[in-house]
C-alpha positions as YAML, in Angstrom:
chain: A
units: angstrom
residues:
- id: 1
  name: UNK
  ca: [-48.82, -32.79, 22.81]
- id: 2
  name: UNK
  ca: [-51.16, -35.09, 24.82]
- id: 3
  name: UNK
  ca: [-54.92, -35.26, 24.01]
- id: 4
  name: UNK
  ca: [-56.95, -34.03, 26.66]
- id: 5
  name: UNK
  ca: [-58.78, -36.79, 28.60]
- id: 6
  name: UNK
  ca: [-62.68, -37.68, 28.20]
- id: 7
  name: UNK
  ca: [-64.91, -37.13, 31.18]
- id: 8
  name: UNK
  ca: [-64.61, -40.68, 32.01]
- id: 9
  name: UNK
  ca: [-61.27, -41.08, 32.01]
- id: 10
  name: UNK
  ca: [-60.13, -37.79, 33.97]
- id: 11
  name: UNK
  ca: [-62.55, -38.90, 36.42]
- id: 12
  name: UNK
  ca: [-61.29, -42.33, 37.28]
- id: 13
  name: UNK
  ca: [-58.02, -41.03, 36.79]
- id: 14
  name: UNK
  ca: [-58.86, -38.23, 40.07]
- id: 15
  name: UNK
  ca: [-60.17, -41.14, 41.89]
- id: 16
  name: UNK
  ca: [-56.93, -42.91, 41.78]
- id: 17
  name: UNK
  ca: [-55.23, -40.41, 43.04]
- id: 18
  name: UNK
  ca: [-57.77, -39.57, 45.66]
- id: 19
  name: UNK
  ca: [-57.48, -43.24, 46.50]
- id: 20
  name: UNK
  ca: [-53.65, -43.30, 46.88]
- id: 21
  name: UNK
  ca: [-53.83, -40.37, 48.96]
- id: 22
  name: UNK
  ca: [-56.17, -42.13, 51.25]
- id: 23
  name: UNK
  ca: [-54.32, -44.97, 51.38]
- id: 24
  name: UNK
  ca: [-51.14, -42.87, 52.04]
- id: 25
  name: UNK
  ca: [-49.57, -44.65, 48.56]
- id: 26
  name: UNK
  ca: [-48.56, -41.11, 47.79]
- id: 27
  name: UNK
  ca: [-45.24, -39.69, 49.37]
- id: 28
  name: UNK
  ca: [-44.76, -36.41, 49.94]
- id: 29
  name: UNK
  ca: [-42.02, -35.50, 46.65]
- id: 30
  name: UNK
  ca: [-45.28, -36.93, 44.48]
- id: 31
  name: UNK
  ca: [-48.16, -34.86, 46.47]
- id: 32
  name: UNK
  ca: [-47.00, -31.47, 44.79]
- id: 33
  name: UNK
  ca: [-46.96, -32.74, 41.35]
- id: 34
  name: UNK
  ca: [-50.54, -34.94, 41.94]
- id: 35
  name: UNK
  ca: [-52.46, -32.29, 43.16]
- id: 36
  name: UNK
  ca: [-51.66, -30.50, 40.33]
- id: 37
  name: UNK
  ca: [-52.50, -32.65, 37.91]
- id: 38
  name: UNK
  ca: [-55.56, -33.23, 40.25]
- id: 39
  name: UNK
  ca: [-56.84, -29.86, 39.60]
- id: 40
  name: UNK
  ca: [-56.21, -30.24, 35.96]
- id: 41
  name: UNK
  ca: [-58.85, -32.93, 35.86]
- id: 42
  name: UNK
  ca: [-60.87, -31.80, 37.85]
- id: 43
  name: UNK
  ca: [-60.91, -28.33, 35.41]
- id: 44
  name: UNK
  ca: [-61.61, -31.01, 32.70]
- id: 45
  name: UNK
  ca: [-64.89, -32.30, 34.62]
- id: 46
  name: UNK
  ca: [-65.63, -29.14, 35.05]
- id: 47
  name: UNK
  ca: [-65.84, -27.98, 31.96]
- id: 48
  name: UNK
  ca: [-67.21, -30.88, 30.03]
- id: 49
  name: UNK
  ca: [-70.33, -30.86, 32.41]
- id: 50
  name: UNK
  ca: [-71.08, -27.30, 32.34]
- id: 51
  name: UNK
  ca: [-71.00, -27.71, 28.09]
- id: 52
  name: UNK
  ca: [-73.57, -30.42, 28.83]
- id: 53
  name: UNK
  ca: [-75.69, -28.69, 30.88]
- id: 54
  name: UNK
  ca: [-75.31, -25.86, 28.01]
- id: 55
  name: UNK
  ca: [-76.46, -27.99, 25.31]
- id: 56
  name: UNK
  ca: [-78.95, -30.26, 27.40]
- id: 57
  name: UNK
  ca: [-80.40, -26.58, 28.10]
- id: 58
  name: UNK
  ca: [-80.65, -25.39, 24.72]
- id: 59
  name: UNK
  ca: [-82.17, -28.94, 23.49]
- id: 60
  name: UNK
  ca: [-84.95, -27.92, 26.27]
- id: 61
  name: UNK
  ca: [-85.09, -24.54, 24.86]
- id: 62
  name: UNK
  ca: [-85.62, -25.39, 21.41]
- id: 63
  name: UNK
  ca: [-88.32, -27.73, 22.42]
- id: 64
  name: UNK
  ca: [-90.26, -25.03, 24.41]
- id: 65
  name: UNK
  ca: [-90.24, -23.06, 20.87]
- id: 66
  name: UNK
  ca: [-91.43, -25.45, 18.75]
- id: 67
  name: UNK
  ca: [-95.19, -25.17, 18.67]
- id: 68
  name: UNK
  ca: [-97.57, -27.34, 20.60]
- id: 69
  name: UNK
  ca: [-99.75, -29.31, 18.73]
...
């Protein structure tokens, strides 16, 4: 089973394919198959920020409660 991809890499890896696209490096038998793995990664990105943006809130949130001195 391959390992999901970090942030990092599933978002260099969309930019290559956004690139070939652009550049027309990508025929039409391999558009199908990259704009599905295109939406994989971008599901990826997705996710991983919105768990940041969980946990950067909560951080936040747990400093608010913490009593002022």
């Amino acid at each position: 089973m391959e390992q999901e991809p970090t942030y990092t890499e599933a978002f260099e890896e969309l930019e290559r394919i956004v690139q070939g696209m652009e550049q027309d490096e990508i025929n039409i038998d391999q558009l199908d198959q990259r704009l599905k793995r295109a939406a994989y990664l971008v599901k990826i990105c997705r996710n991983k920020l919105y768990q940041t943006q969980k946990n950067v809130q909560k951080i936040l949130d747990d400093m608010d409660d913490q009593p002022k001195e």
